[in-house]
KOLVEX-601236 format. One record per residue (C-alpha): residue number from 1; residue in three letters; x, y, z. Coordinates in nm, 3 decimals, padded with zeros to 5 digits. Layout:
REM KOLVEX-601236
resi_resn_east_north_up
NUM_ala_X_Y_Z $
...
***
This chain:
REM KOLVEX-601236
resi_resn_east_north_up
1_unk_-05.943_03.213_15.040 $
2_unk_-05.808_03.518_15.236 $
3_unk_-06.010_03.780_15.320 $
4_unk_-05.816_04.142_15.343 $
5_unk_-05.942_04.476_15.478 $
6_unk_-05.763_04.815_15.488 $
7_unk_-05.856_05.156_15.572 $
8_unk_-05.652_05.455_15.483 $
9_unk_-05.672_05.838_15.406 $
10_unk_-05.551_05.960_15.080 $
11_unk_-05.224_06.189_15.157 $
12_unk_-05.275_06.533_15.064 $
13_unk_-05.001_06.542_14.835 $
14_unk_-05.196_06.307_14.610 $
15_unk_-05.436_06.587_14.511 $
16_unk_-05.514_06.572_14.137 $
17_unk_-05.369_06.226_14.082 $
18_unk_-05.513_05.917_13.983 $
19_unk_-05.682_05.672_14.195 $
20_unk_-05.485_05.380_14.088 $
21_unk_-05.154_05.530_14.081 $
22_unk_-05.205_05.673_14.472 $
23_unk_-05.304_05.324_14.585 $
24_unk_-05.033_05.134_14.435 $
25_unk_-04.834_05.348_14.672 $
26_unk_-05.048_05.357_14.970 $
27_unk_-05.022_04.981_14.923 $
28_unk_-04.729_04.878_14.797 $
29_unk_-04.762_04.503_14.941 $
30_unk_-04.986_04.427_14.599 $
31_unk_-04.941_04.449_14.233 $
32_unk_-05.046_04.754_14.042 $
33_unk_-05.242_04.530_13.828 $
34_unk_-05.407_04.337_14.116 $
35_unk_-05.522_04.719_14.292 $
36_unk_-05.702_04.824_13.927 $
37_unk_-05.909_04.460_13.921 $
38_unk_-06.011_04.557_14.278 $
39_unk_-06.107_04.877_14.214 $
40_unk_-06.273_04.751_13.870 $
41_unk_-06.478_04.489_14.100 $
42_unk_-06.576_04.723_14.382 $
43_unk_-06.344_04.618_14.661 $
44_unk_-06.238_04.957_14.705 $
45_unk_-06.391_05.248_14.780 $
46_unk_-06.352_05.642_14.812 $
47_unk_-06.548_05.791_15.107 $
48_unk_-06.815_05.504_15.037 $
49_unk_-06.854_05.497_14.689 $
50_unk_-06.755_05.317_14.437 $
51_unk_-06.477_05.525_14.172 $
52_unk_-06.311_05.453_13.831 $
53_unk_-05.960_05.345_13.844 $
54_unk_-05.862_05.727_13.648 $
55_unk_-06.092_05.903_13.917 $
56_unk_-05.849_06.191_13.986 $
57_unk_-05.806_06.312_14.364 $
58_unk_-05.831_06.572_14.582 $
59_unk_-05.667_06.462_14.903 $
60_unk_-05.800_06.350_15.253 $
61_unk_-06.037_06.108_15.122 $
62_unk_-06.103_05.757_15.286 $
63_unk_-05.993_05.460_15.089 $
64_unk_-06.187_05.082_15.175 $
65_unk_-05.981_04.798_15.051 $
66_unk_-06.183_04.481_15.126 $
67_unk_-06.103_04.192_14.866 $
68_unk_-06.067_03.822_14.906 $
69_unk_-05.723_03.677_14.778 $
70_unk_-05.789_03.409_14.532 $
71_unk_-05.621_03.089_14.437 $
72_unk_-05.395_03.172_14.194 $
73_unk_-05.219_02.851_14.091 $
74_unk_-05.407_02.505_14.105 $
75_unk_-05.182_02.248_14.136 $
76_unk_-05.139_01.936_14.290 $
77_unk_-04.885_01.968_14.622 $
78_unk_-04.650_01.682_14.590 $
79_unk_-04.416_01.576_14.895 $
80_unk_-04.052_01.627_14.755 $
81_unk_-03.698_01.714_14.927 $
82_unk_-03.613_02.001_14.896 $
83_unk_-03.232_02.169_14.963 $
84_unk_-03.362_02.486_15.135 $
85_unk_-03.080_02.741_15.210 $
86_unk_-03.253_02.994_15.390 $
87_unk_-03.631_03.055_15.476 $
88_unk_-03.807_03.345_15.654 $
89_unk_-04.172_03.504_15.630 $
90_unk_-04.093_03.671_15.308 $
91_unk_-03.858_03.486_15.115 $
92_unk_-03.765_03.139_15.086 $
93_unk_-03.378_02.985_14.875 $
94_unk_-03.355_02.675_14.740 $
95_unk_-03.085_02.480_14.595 $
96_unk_-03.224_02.322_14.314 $
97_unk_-03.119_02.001_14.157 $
98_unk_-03.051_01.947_13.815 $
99_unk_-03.314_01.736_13.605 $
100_unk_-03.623_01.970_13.822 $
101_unk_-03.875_02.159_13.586 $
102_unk_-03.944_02.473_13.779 $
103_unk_-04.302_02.562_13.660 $
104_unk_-04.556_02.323_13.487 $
105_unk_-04.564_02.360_13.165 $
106_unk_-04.712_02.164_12.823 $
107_unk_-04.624_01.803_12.927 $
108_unk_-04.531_01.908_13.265 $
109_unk_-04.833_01.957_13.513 $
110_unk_-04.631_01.735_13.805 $
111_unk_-04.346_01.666_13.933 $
112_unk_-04.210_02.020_13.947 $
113_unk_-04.036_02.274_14.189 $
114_unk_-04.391_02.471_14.192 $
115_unk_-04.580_02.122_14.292 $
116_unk_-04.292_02.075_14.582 $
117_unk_-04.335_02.426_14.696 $
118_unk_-04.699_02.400_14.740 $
119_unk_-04.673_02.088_14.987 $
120_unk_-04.368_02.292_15.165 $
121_unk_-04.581_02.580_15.204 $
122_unk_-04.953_02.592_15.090 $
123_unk_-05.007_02.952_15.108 $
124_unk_-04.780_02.992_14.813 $
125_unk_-05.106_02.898_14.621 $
126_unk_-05.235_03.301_14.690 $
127_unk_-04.929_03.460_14.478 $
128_unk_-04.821_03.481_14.130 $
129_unk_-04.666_03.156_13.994 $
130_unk_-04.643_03.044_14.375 $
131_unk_-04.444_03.268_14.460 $
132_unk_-04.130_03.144_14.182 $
133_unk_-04.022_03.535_14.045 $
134_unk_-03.719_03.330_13.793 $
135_unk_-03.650_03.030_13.683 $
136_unk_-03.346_02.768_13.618 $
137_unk_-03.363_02.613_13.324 $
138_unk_-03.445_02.211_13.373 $
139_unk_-03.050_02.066_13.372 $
140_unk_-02.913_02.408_13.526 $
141_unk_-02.839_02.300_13.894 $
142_unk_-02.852_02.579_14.140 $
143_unk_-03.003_02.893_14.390 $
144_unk_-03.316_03.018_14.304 $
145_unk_-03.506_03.262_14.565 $
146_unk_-03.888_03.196_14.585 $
147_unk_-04.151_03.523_14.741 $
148_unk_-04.373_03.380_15.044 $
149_unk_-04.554_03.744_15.081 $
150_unk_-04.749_03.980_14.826 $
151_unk_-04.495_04.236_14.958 $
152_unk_-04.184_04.020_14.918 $
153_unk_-04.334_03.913_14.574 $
154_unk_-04.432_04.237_14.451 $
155_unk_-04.005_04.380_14.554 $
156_unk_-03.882_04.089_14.387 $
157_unk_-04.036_04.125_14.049 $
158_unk_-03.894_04.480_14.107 $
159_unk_-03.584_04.434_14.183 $
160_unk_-03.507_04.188_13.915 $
161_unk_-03.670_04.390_13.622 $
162_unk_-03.403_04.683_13.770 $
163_unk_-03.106_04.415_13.771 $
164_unk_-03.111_04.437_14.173 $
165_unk_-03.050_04.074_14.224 $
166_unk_-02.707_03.924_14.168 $
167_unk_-02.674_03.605_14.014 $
168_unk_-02.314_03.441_13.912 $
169_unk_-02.316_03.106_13.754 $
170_unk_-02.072_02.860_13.693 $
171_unk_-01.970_02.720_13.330 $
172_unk_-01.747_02.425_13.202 $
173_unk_-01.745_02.554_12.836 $
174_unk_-01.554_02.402_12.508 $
175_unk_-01.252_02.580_12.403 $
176_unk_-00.936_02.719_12.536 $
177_unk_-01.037_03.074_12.653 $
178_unk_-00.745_03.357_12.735 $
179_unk_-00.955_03.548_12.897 $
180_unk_-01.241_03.721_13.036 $
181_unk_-01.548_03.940_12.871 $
182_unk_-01.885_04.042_12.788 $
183_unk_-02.113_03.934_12.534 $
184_unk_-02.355_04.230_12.458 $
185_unk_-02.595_04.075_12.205 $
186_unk_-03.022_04.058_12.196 $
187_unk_-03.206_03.681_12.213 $
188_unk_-03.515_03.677_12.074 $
189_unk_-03.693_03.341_11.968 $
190_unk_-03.492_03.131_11.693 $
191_unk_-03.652_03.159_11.392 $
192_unk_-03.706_02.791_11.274 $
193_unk_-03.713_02.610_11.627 $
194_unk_-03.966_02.724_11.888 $
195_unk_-03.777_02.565_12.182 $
196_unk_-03.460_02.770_12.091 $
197_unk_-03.323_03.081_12.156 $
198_unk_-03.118_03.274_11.968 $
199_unk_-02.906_03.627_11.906 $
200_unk_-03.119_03.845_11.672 $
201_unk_-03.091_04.203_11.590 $
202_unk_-03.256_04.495_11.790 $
203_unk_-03.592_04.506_11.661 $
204_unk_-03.642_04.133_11.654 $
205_unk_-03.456_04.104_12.030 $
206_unk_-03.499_04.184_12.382 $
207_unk_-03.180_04.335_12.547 $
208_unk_-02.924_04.109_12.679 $
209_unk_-02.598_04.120_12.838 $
210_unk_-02.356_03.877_13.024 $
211_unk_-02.043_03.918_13.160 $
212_unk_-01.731_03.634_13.221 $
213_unk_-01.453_03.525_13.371 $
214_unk_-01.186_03.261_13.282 $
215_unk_-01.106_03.053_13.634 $
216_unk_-00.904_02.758_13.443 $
217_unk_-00.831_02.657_13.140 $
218_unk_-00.797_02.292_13.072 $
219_unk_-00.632_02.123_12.713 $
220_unk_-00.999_02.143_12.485 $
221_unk_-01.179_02.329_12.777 $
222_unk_-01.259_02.615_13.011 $
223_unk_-01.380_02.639_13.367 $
224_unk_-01.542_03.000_13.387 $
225_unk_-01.725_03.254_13.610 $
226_unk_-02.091_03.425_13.436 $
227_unk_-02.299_03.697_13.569 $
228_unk_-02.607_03.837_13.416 $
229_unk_-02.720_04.225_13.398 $
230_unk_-03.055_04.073_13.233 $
231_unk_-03.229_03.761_13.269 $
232_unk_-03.323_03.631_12.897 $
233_unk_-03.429_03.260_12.893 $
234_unk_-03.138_03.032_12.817 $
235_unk_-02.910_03.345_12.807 $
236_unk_-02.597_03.212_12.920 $
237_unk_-02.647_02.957_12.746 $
238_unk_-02.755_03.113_12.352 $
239_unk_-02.454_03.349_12.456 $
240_unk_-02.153_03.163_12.476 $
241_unk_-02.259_02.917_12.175 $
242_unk_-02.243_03.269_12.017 $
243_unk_-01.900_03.335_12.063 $
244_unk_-01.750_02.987_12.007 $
245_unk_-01.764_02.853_12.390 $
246_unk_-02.097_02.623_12.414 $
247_unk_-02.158_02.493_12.736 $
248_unk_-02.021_02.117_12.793 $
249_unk_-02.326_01.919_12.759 $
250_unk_-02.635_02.119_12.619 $
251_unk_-02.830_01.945_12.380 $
252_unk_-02.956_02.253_12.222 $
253_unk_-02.673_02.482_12.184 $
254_unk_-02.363_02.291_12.219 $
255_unk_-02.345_02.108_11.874 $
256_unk_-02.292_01.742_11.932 $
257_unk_-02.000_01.568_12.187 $
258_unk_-01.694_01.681_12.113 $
259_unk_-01.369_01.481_12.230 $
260_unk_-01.017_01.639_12.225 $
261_unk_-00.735_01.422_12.085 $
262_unk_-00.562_01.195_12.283 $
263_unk_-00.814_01.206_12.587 $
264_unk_-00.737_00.990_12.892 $
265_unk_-00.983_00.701_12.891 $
266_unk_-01.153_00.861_13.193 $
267_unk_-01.278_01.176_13.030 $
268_unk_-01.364_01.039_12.737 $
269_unk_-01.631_00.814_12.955 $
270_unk_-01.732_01.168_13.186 $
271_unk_-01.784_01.374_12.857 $
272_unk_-02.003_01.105_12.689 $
273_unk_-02.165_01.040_13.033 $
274_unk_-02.249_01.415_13.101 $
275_unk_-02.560_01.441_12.920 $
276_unk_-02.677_01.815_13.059 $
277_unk_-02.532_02.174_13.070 $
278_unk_-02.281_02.225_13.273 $
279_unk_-02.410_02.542_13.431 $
280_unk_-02.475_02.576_13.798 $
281_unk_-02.570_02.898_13.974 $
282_unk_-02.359_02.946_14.234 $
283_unk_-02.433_03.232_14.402 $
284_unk_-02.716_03.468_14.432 $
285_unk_-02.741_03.805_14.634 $
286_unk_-03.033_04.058_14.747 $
287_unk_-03.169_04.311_14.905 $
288_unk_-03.427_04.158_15.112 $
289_unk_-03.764_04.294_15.021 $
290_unk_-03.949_04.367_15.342 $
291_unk_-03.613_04.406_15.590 $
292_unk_-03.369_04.552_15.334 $
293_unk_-03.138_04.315_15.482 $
294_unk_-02.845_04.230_15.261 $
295_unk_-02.845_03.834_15.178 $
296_unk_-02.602_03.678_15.036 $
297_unk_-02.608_03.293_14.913 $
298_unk_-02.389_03.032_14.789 $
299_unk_-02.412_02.652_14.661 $
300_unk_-02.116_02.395_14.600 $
301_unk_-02.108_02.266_14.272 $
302_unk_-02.309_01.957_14.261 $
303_unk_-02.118_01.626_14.189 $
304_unk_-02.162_01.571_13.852 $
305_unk_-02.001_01.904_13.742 $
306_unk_-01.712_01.872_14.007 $
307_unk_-01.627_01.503_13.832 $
308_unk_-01.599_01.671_13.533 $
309_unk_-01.355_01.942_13.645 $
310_unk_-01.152_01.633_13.786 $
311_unk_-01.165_01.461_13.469 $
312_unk_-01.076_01.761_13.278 $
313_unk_-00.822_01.833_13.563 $
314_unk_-00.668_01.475_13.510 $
315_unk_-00.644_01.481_13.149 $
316_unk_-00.424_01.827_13.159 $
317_unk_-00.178_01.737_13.376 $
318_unk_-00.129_01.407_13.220 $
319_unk_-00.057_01.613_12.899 $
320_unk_00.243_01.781_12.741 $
321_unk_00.223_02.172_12.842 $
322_unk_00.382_02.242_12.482 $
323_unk_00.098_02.081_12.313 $
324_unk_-00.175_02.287_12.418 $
325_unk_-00.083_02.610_12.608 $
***
């Protein structure tokens, strides 16, 4: 464990203000939550003593943070390759492959991003989840960034519940789209499958929105552009099986293989071969959290998904323009 100490006066302008909402700004490196258990357990003091987290103040006092950091994940570390993009004391992106479980889960307590993470860098085990603030869904292919710092942790969990971070994805979906648009519609859990998602009314939802973009339009199938304004698990994906468009491959939303008439022998053999969502998050851009550095990432589609877009590619031109535009 990590042992921490700070020593700091409590700005004037904090008179008649609560203890716990002054330190979460004199410290802004750790959670809101994490200050309260410390001042709960005694790590932190007022002039020497010991106060209650609502303890209201009158400015000038002397604040005593001394508090170990404790393991918060216990996981194996596991050696694995992994595609990083950038890395710095504070923030670490990754490429991730399709087929990686982020985070352990029922079933799931190895082999996973987190387990990687921890052998890259075995601090991560002092932060929240590792340091993973969002997650790629297993067959989603694609940037992720990762915290390596409380403070970095604590801006990112910020700046994504604000919609801060941009994210744009790309989608092979099924259907001939015109056009471009947003799909403004809650996701809440599905009622009769607990590893779906689904578009339910307000009260039963959480807010989600996503935006698109057509980039090509094959015979049976469209190449498109996604961004999110919220992060709702398997948005993109609940989404566009919403309006029509499921995403080429995904075994929960897309409804089965579906193979247009008159398909080249070729494409036939990629669409029964591709056997995940074809969703890949291309690009991802930030704010960094501790230099307020702009960042801005980007990953090539990986091979699968760009052998499908020749296949679908191949099939079009190979086909009469009358019979399908």
């Amino acid at each position: 464990m990590t042992m921490i100490r700070h020593e700091a006066a409590v700005p004037l302008s904090a008179a008649g203000r609560r203890f716990d909402q002054t330190l979460a700004e004199m410290f802004p490196d750790y959670s809101r939550s994490r200050l309260t258990a410390w001042i709960k357990a005694g790590a932190v003091t007022l002039d020497g003593a010991v106060a209650p987290p609502r303890q209201l103040l009158r400015g000038g006092e002397k604040v005593q943070l001394q508090a170990e950091l404790e393991t918060e994940v216990e996981l194996e570390p596991e050696a694995m390759a992994l595609d990083i993009v950038h890395e710095d004391d504070h923030v670490l992106v990754l490429n991730k492959p399709a087929g990686l479980v982020v985070h352990p889960g029922a079933g799931n307590s190895a082999g996973t991003l987190l387990n990687a993470l921890l052998h890259h860098d075995p601090k991560l085990a002092q932060l929240p989840r590792g340091g993973i603030v969002h997650r790629l869904d297993k067959e989603t292919s694609g940037l992720m960034v990762v915290a390596k710092s409380l403070a970095a942790h604590t801006a990112l969990v910020d700046m994504l519940s604000r919609h801060d971070v941009e994210r744009q994805y790309e989608a092979v979906v099924l259907g001939t789209l015109v056009a471009g648009g947003t799909v403004d519609a809650p996701i809440g859990r599905h009622m009769g499958d607990r590893l779906r998602q689904a578009v339910r009314d307000e009260e039963d939802g959480k807010h989600a929105v996503t935006h698109y973009r057509l980039r090509e339009r094959f015979r049976a199938h469209s190449l498109i552009q996604c961004s999110l304004e919220t992060g709702r698990t398997h948005q993109i994906r609940v989404h566009l099986a919403h309006i029509g468009h499921p995403l080429i491959g995904d075994p929960l939303y897309g409804g089965g293989l579906k193979l247009p008439k008159g398909a080249t022998p070729e494409l036939v053999a990629t669409l029964r071969g591709f056997r995940r969502q074809a969703l890949h998050a291309e690009r991802l851009a930030f704010e960094h959290p501790v230099t307020h550095e702009p960042l801005s990432f980007s990953a090539e589609r990986p091979a699968d998904q760009q052998a499908l877009i020749d296949a679908l590619r191949a099939d079009t031109a190979q086909a009469d323009p009358d019979e399908w535009r």
